[in-house]
C-alpha positions as CSV (number, residue, x, y, z in Angstrom):
1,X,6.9,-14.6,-25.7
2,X,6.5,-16.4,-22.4
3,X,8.8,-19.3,-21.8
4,X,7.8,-22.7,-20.1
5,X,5.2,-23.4,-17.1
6,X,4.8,-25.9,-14.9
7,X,1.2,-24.6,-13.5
8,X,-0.9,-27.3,-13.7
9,X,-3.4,-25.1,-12.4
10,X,-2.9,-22.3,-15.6
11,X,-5.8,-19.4,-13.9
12,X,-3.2,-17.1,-13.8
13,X,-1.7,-17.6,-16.8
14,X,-5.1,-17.6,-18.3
15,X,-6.1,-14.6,-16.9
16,X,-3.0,-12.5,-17.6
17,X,-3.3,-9.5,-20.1
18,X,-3.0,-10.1,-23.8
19,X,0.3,-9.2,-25.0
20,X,-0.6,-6.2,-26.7
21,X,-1.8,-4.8,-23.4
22,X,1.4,-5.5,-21.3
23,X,4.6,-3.1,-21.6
24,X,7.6,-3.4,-23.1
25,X,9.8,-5.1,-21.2
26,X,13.5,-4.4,-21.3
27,X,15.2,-7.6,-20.3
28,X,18.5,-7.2,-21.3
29,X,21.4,-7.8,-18.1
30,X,18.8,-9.7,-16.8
31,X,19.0,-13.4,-17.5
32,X,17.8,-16.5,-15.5
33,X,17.3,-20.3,-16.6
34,X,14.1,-21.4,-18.1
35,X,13.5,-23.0,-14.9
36,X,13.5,-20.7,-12.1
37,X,12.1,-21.0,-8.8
38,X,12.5,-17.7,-6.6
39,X,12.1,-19.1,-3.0
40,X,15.4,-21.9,-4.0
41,X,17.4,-18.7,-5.2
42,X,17.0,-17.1,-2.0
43,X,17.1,-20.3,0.8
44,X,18.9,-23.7,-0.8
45,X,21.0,-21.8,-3.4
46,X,22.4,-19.7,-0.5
47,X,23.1,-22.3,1.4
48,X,25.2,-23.8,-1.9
49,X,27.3,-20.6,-1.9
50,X,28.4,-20.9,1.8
51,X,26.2,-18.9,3.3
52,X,24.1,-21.8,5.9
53,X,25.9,-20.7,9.1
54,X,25.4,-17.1,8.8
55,X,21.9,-15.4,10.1
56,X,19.3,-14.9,7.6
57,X,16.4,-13.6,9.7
58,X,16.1,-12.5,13.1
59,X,12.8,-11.7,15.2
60,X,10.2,-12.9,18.2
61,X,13.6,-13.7,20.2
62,X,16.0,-15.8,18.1
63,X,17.6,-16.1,14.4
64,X,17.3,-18.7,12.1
65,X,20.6,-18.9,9.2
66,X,20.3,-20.2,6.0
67,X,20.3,-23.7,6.5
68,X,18.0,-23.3,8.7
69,X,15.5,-21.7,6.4
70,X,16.4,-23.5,4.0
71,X,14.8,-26.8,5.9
72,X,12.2,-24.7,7.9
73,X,11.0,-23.6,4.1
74,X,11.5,-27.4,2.5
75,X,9.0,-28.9,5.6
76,X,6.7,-26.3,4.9
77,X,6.6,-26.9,1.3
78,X,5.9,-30.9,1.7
79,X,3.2,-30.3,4.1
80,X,1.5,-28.4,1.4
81,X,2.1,-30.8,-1.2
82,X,1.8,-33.6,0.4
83,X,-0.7,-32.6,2.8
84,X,-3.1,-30.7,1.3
85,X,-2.7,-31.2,-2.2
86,X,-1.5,-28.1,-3.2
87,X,-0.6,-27.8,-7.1
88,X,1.7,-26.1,-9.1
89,X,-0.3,-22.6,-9.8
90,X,-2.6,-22.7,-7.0
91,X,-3.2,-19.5,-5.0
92,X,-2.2,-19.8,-1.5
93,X,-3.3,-16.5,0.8
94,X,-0.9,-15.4,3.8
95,X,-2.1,-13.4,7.0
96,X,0.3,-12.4,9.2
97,X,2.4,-9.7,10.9
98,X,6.0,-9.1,10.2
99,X,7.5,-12.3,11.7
100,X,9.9,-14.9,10.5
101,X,7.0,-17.1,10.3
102,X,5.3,-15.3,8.2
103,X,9.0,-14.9,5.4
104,X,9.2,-18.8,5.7
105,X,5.5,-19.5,4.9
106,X,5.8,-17.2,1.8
107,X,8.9,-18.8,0.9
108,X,7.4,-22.1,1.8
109,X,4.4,-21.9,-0.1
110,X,6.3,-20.6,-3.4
111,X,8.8,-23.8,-3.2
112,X,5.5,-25.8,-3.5
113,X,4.8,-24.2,-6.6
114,X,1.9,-21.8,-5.5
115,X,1.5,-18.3,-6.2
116,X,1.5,-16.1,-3.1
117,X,-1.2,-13.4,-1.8
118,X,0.4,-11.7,1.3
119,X,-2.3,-9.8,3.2
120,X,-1.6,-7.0,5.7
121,X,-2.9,-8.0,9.5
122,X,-5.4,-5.3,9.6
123,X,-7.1,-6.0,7.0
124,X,-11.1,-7.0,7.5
125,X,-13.5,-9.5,6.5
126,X,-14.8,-7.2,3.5
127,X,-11.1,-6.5,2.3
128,X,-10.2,-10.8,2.6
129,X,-13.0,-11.6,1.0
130,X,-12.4,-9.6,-2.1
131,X,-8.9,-11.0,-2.2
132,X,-10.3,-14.3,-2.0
133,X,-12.8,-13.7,-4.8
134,X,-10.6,-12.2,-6.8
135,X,-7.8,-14.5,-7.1
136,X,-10.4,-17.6,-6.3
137,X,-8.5,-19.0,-3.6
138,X,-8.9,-21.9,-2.2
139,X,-6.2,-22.1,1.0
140,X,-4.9,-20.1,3.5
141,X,-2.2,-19.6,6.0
142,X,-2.6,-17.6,9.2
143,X,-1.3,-16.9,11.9
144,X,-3.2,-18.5,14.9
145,X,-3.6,-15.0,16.6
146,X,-5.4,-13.2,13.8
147,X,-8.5,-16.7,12.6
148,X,-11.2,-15.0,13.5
149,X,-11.4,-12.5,10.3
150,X,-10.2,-15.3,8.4
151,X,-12.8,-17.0,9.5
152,X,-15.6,-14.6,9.1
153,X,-13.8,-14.6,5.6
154,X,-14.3,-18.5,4.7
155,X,-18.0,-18.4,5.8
156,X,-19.1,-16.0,3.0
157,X,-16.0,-17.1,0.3
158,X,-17.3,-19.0,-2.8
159,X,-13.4,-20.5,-2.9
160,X,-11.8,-20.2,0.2
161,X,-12.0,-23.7,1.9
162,X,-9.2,-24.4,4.0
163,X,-7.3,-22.3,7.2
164,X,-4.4,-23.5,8.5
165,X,-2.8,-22.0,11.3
166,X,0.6,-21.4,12.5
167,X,2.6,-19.6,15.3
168,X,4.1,-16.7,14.8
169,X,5.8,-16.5,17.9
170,X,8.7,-18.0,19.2
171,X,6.7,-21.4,20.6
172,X,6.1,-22.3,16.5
173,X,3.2,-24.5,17.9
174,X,0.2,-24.3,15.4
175,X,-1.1,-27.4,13.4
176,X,1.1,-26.2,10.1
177,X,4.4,-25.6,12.6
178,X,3.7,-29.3,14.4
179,X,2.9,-30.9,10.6
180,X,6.0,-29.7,9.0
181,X,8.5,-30.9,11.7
182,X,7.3,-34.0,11.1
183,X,8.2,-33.9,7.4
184,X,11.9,-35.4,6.8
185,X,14.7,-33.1,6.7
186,X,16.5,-32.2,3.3
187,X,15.7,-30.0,0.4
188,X,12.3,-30.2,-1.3
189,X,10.7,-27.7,-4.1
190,X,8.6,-27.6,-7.1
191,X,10.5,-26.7,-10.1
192,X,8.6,-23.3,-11.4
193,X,9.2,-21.6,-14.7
194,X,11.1,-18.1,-14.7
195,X,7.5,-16.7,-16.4
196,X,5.3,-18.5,-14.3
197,X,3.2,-16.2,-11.4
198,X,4.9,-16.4,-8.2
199,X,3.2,-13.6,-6.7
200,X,0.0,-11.9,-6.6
201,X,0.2,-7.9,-5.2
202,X,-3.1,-6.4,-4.3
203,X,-3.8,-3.2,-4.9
204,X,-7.1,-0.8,-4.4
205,X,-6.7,2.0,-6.9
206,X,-8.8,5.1,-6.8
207,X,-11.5,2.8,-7.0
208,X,-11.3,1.0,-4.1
209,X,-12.0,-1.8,-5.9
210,X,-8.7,-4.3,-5.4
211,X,-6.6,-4.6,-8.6
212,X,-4.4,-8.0,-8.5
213,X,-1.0,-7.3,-10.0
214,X,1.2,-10.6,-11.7
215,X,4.5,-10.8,-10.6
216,X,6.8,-13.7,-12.2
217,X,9.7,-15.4,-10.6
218,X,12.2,-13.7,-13.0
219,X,10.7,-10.0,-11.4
220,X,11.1,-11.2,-7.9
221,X,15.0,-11.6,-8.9
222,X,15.0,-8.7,-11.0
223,X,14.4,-6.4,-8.5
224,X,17.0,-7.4,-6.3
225,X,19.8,-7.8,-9.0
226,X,18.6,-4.3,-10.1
227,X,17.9,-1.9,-7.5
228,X,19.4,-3.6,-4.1
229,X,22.3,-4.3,-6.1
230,X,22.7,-0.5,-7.8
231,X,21.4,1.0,-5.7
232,X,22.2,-0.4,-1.9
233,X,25.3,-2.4,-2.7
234,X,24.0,-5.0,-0.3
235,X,26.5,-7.3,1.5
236,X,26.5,-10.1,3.6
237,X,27.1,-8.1,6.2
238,X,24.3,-5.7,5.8
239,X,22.0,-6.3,8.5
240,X,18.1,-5.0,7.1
241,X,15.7,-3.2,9.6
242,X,12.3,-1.5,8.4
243,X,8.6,-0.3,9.0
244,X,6.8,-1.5,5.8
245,X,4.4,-4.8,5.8
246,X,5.8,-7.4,4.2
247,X,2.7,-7.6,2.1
248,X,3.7,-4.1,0.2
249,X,6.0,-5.3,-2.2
250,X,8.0,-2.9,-1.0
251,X,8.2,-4.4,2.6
252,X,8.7,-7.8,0.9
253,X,11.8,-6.7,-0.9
254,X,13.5,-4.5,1.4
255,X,12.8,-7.1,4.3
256,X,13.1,-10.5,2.6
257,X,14.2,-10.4,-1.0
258,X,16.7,-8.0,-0.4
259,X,18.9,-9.4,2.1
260,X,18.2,-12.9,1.1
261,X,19.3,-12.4,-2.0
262,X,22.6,-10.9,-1.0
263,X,23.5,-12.9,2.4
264,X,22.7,-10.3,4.7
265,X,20.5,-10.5,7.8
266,X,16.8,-9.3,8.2
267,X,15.0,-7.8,11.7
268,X,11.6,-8.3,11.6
269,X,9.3,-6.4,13.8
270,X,5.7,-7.3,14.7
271,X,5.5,-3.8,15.8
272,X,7.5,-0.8,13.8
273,X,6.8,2.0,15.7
274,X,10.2,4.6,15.6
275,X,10.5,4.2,18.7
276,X,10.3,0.2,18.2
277,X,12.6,0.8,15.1
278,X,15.3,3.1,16.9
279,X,15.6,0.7,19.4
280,X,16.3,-2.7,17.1
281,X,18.7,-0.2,14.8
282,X,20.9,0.2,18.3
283,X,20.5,-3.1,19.4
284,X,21.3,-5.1,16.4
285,X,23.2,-1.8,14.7
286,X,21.5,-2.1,11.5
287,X,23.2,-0.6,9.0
288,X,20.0,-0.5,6.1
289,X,16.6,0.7,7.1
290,X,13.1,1.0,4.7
291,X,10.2,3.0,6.1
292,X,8.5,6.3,5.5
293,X,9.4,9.6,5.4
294,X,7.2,10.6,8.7
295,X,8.9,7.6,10.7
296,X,12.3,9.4,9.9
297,X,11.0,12.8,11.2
298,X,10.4,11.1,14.2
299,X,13.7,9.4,14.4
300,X,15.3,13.1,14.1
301,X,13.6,13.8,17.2
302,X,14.8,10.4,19.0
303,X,18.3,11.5,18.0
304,X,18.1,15.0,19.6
305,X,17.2,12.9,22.6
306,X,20.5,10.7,22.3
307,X,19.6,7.9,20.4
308,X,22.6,6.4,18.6
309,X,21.9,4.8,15.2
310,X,25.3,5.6,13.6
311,X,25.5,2.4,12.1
312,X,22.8,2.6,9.7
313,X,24.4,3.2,6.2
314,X,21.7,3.6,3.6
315,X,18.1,4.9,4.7
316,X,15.6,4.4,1.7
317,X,12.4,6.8,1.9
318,X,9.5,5.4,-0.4
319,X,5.8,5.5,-0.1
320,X,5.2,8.8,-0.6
321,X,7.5,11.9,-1.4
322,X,10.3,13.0,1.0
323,X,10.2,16.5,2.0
324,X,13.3,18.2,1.3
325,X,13.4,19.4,5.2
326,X,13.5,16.1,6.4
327,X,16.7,14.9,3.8
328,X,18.3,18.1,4.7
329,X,18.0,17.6,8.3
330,X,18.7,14.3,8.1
331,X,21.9,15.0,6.5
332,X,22.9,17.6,8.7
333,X,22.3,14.9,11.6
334,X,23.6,11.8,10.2
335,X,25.9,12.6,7.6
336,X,24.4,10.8,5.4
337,X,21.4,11.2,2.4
338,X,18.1,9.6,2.8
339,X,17.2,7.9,-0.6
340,X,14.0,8.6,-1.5
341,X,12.4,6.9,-4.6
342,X,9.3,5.6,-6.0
343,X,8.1,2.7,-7.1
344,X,4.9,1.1,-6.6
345,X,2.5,-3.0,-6.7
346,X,2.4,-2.6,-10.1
347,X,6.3,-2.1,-10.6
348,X,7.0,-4.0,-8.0
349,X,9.6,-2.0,-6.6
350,X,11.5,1.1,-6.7
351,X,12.5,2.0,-10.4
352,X,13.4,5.8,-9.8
353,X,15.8,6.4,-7.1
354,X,18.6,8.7,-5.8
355,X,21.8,7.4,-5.4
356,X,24.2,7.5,-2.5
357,X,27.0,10.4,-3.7
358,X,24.2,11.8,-6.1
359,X,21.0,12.5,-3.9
360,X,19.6,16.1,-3.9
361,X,16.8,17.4,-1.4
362,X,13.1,17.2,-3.7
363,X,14.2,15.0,-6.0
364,X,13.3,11.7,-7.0
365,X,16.4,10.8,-8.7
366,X,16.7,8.7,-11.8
367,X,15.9,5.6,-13.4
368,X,17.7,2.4,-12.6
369,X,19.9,1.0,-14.9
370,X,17.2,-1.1,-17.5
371,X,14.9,1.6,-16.9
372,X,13.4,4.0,-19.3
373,X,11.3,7.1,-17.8
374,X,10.2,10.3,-20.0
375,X,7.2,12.6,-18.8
376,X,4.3,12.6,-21.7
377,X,1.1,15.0,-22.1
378,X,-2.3,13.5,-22.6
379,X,-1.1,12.1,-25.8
380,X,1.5,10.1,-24.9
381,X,3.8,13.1,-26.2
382,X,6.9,13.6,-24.5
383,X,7.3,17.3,-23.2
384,X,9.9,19.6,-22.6
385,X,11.9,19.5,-19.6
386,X,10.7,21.5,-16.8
387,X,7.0,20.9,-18.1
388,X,4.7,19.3,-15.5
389,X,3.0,15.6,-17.4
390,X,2.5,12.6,-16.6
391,X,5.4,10.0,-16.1
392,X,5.9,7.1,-17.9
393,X,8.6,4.5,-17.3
394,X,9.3,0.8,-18.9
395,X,11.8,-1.7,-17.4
396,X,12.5,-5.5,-16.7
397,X,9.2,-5.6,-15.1
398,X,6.5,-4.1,-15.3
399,X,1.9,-4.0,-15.0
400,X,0.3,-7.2,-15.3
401,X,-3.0,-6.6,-13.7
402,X,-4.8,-10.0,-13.3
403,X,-8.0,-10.2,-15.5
404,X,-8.6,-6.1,-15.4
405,X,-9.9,-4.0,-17.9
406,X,-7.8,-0.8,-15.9
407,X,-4.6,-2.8,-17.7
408,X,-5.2,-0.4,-20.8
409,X,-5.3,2.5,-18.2
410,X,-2.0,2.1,-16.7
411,X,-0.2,0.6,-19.7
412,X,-0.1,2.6,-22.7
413,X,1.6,2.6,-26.2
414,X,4.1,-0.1,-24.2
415,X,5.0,2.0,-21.0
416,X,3.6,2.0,-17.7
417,X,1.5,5.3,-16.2
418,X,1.8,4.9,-12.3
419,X,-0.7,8.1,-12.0
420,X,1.9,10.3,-11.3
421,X,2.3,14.0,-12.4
422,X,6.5,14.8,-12.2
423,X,8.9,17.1,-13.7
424,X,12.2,15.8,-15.2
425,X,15.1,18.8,-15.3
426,X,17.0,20.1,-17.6
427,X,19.6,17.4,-15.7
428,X,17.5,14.5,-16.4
429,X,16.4,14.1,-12.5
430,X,12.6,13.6,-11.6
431,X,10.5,15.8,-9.6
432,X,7.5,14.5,-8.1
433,X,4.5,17.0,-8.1
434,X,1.2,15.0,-7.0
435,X,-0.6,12.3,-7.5
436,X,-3.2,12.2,-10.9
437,X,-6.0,10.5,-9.2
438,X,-7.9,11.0,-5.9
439,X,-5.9,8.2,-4.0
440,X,-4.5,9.3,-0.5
441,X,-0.7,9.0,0.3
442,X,-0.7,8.7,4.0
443,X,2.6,7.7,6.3
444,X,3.6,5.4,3.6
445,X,0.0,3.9,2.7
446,X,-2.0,4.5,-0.4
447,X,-5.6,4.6,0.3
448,X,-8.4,5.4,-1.5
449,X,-10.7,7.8,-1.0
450,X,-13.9,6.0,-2.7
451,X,-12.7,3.2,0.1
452,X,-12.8,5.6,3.0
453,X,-16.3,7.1,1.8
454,X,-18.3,3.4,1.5
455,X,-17.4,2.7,5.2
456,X,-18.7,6.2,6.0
457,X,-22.1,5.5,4.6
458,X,-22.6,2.2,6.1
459,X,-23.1,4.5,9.3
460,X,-26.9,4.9,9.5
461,X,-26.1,8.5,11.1
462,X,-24.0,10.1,8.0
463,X,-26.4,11.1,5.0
464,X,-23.4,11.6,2.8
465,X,-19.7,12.5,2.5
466,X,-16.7,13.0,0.9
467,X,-13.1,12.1,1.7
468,X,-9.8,13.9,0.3
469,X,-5.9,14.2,1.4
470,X,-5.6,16.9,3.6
471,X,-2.1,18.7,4.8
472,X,-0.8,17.7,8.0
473,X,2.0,18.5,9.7
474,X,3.4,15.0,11.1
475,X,2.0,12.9,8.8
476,X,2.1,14.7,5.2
477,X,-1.3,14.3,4.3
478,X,-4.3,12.7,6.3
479,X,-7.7,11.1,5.8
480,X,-10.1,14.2,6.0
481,X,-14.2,13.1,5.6
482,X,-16.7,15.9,5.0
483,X,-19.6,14.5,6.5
484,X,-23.4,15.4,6.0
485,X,-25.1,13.9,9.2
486,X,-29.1,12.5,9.0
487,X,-31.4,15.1,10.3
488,X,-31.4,15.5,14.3
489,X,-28.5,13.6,15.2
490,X,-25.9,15.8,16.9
491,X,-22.5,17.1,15.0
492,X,-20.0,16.7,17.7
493,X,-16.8,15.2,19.0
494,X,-18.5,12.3,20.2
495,X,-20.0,11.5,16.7
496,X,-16.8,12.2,15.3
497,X,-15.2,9.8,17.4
498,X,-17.8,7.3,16.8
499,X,-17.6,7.3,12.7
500,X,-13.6,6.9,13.0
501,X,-14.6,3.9,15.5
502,X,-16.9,2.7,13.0
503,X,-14.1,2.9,10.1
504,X,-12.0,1.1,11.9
505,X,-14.2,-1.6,12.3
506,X,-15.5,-2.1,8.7
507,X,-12.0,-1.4,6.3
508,X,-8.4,-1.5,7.5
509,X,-8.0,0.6,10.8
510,X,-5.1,2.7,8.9
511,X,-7.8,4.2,6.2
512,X,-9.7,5.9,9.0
513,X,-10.2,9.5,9.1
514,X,-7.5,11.2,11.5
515,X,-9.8,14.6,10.5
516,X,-13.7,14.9,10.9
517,X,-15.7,18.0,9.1
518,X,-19.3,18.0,9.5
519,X,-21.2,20.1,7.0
520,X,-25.0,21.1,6.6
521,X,-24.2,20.4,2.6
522,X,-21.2,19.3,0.4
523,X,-20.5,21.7,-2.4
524,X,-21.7,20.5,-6.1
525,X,-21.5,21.3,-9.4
526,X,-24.6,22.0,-11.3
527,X,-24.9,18.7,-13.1
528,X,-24.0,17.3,-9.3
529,X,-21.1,16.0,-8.7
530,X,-18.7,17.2,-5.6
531,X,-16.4,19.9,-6.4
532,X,-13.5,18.2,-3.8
533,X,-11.3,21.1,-4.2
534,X,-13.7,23.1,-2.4
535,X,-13.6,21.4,-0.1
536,X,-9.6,21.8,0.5
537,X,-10.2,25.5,1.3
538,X,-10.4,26.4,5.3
539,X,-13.5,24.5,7.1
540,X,-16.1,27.2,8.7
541,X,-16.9,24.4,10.8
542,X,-15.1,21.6,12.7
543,X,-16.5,18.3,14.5
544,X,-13.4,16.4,14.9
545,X,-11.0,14.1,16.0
546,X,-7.3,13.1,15.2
């Protein structure tokens, strides 16, 4: 039963799944007032507690504390109230890099009542405008540097109306930084309900075709009174680094929610190279750090080299499974156990983890406390340990996909099915094995092949293709497209070149493919369809680029 809302504008609400189509959800430990507004938890309450004078985020050359984003958030806020009419329940998109900017516009925008749809920098026109349509919304917030596919965006958008720009650098001197100085000091919020949307997480599937996933207030405290809590023992002296966007919900709670929640201090970077990252851990000795397992293989090698990051004190691997070689050289190096765990949009966050004092190389650990996991056949029949299924797991939170039919897909019988095929031991720890659908785990990002493929055949050159995950030795897995080129055009590095370019261009530049096979034919069943696993065996023939 959902408790109060204060939407005005109820399309969310409207538009979530019918109850018998959501999971359970296993709330108990986890209690918050009726009214419940997640940005005031993490900015004004703080503040309350004694925590204004301490640093809360730190990036583009200086830190803001608590009561500082406390007021920076409150302007923001009354601007879109005041200014633009923005209503309790309306969707308000966010494009950005990892800035403070870009934490107090979120946070801004959800003190006004609005429910949030963070967007990652690279993404293009095509990828905006299914956001926009999607979600149908009608404003947006974005950093000055990155209008023009905004832009492009709002000219073909049947709801997108509005851009208003902001600085994300340290000059804060766009027309929504200039408007909201000019608002009056001193707190200012919309109350929101602990059930009502606060965020919306976008999320392509195997489809390629974005999923919208419905995240209430309550989940955004949830996950930080659950896993950071457990799992981190966060304190306000814990100072946050990391690599992932703060549109992955899993960028947005180890970079915001996390340390706000807790009093600690959060290092954004525009940029989050390792290299970028080794050198903010050492200069601000950051003692937690969230990013992939490929960026910590790197970070191995910066160490041989003499980089120092001995203050770090919890390293969290998520986004796609961590090798055992990498924990047990990391251990060997530092002393310490990286944490892998998984989690996902849907979830929110991590809700399988490893602990510190109980992390083993392969494993994915166990569930949080409030968390049920079991591995089930086709069925929905719980197997025997050591048998290979798919995983299941119920929680405090859980899949609300916004207006999608997939809901019935993930959620079954009342627990969630992230897609996962795992193997739980006769100790009760999880053991990822792959993924069950055709989506590509790359360095951290999940994209999906179908995705990859429509950009490909936009090319007038490339008469079909087919993209799967291919091995790779610094990255995991890479983008590999099997390319059938149009009659008398050349099969060569140039071309190859030239269809990554051409990736880039259309879809996010991250989704391009690193590997290039040209092929007089792709292998098919009789009935037609590709036989992809073919297509993992050795090439007889390579056109490519990396």
């Amino acid at each position: 039963m959902l408790g109060l809302t204060t939407h005005t504008d109820t399309f969310c609400r409207d538009n979530l799944p019918p109850p018998d189509r959501q999971p359970v959800f296993l709330l108990d430990g986890f209690d918050y007032p009726e009214t419940l507004n997640a940005a005031v938890e993490l900015t004004d309450r703080m503040v309350e507690r004694g925590f204004g004078d301490r640093i809360a985020l730190i990036g583009q050359g200086r830190s803001r504390t608590y009561a500082e984003l406390a007021d920076w958030t409150s302007r923001i806020a009354r601007v879109l109230v005041e200014d633009h009419g923005i209503r309790p329940g309306n969707r308000i998109l966010i494009r950005a890099p990892n800035t403070p900017a870009l934490v107090a516009c979120w946070l801004g925008a959800t003190k006004a009542g609005a429910v949030v749809v963070n967007t990652m920098p690279m993404l293009r026109k095509k990828e905006l405008l299914q956001h926009t349509e999607k979600a149908q919304i009608t404003l947006a917030l974005c950093d000055m540097r990155m209008l023009d596919e905004m832009q492009a965006c709002m000219a073909e958008s049947a709801h997108l109306t509005r851009i208003v720009g902001f600085d994300g650098t340290a000059a804060l001197d766009g027309d929504l930084d200039r408007a909201a100085m000019a608002k009056p000091a001193g707190p200012f919020w919309v109350e929101t309900g602990r059930d009502d949307v606060a965020l919306l997480g976008f999320t392509s599937g195997s489809t390629g075709v974005p999923k919208a996933t419905m995240h209430f207030h309550r989940d955004l405290m949830i996950i930080a009174d659950g896993y950071a809590r457990e799992v981190l023992d966060v304190q306000p002296d814990d100072i946050f680094v990391g690599s992932p966007p703060l549109a992955f919900t899993f960028g947005l709670g180890g970079l915001a929610i996390f340390p706000l929640r807790f009093g600690a201090s959060a290092v954004l970077l525009e940029r989050a190279s390792p290299a970028e990252m080794i050198g903010i851990i050492q200069s601000h000795r950051a003692t937690i750090c969230f990013t992939a397992p490929t960026a910590y293989r790197a970070m191995l090698a910066a160490m041989e080299e003499g980089a120092d990051l001995s203050s770090l004190r919890c390293a969290v691997s998520a986004g796609e499974t961590l090798p055992a070689p990498v924990f047990d050289a990391w251990l060997a190096r530092t002393g310490l156990p990286l944490l892998d765990g998984i989690g996902g949009t849907e979830m929110l966050h991590i809700y399988l983890s490893n602990r510190l004092g109980d992390a083993r190389p392969g494993v994915t650990g166990r569930p949080l406390t409030g968390y049920q996991a079991k591995i089930v056949d086709d069925t929905m029949t719980e197997v025997p340990r050591g048998t290979p299924g798919h995983l299941a797991v119920r929680g405090p939170v859980g899949c609300r996909y916004l207006d999608d039919d997939r809901q019935t897909a993930y959620v079954r019988d009342g627990w969630n099915l992230p897609g996962d095929t795992f193997v739980q031991d006769q100790d009760g720890y999880f053991h990822f094995s792959a993924r069950s659908d055709d989506m590509i785990v790359s360095s951290g990002y999940n994209i999906a092949a179908p995705e990859v493929e429509s950009a490909l055949l936009a090319h007038d050159d490339v008469a079909e293709c087919a993209v799967i995950g291919a091995a790779d030795e610094a990255r995991g897995i890479i983008v590999q497209a099997h390319i059938v080129l149009r009659p008398g055009v050349s099969a060569d590095a140039a071309k190859a070149v030239e269809l990554q370019d051409f990736v880039k261009r259309t879809i996010a530049p991250y989704k391009y493919p690193r590997s290039v096979i040209f092929a007089a034919a792709l292998p098919r069943t009789e009935s037609g369809k590709i036989q992809r696993f073919r297509l993992k065996q050795p090439p007889s023939a390579s056109g490519g680029a990396s």
